[in-house]
C-alpha positions, 0 to 999 in steps of 0.5 A: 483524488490526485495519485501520482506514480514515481519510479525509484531505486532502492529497497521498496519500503525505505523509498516508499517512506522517503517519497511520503518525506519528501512529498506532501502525501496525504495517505499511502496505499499498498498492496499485500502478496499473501505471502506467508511462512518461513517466506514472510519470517525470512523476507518480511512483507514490504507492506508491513515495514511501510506501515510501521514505519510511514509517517502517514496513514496506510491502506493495505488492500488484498489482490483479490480486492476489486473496484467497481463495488458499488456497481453492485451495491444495492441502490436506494429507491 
């Protein structure tokens, strides 16, 4: 899996879709805040506007989400 990080100005959600443009980007992931309410009803969710609008897959994925999983997954015999 090659990731590669780019730094960019301007609304997060606008960039982000125009780097997948720009780019030959396979799958986008980003992360959630949890933000809710009348929070999430004025500002939106970042998350949420990429993937409506990236013209490729997106994985959103919790904070609380962890690596190292299969560490701890039961292995076969």
């Amino acid at each position: 899996v090659v990731v590669e990080a780019e730094l960019r100005r301007g609304l997060a959600h606008r960039e982000i879709c125009q780097a997948v443009i720009d780019g030959d980007v396979d799958l986008v992931v980003v992360p959630t805040h949890g933000r809710s309410g009348i929070a999430q009803v004025l500002f939106g969710s970042v998350a949420e506007k990429v993937a409506r609008l990236a013209p490729c897959p997106v994985l959103t994925v919790r904070p609380q989400a962890r690596a190292g999983g299969f560490e701890t997954a039961p292995r076969p015999c």
